[in-house]
N, C-alpha and C positions, 0 to 999 in steps of 0.2 A: 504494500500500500504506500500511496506518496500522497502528503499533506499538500493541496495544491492552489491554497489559500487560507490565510489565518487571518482573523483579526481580534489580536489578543485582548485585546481592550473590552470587546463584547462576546471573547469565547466561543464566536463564532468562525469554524472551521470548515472545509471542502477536501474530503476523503477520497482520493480516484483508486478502486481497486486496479492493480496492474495483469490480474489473474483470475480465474472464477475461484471461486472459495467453497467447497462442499455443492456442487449443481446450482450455486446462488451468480445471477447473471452478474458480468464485470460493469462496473457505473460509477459513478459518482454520488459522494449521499455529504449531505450537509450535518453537521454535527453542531448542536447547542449545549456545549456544556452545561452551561449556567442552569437550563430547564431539564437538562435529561433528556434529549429529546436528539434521534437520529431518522434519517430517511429510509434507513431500510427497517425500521420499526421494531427492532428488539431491543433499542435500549431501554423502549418506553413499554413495550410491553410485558418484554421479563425483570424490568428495574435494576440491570444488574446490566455495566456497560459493554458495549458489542465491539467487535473487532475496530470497529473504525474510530469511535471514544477512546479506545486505546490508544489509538493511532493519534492520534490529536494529543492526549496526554502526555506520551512521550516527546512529540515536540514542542509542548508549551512544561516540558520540566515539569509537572503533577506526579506527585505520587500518591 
């Protein structure tokens, strides 16, 4: 995955998958940290962050 926009300021991030991920198509998904909220929709529906929140994470230094 490559971080392909950040705006640290409002924790809003742009996730482009480089690969399919388990039969989940390759795209682009907007990640809101601040709300929990991802566009392939398991951050918000399992409340527990998805591949691409990590991805964001790792490049804004959260642990």
């Amino acid at each position: 995955m490559r971080v392909t926009h950040c705006d640290r300021r409002a924790f809003v991030f742009v996730v482009e998958e480089l690969e399919p991920f388990e039969g989940w198509s390759q795209g682009l998904f907007r990640v809101r940290l601040t709300k929990g909220t991802c566009y392939c929709g398991l951050f918000q529906s399992l409340y527990f962050p998805c591949l691409h929140a990590l991805a964001t994470c790792a490049i804004a230094s959260i642990k």
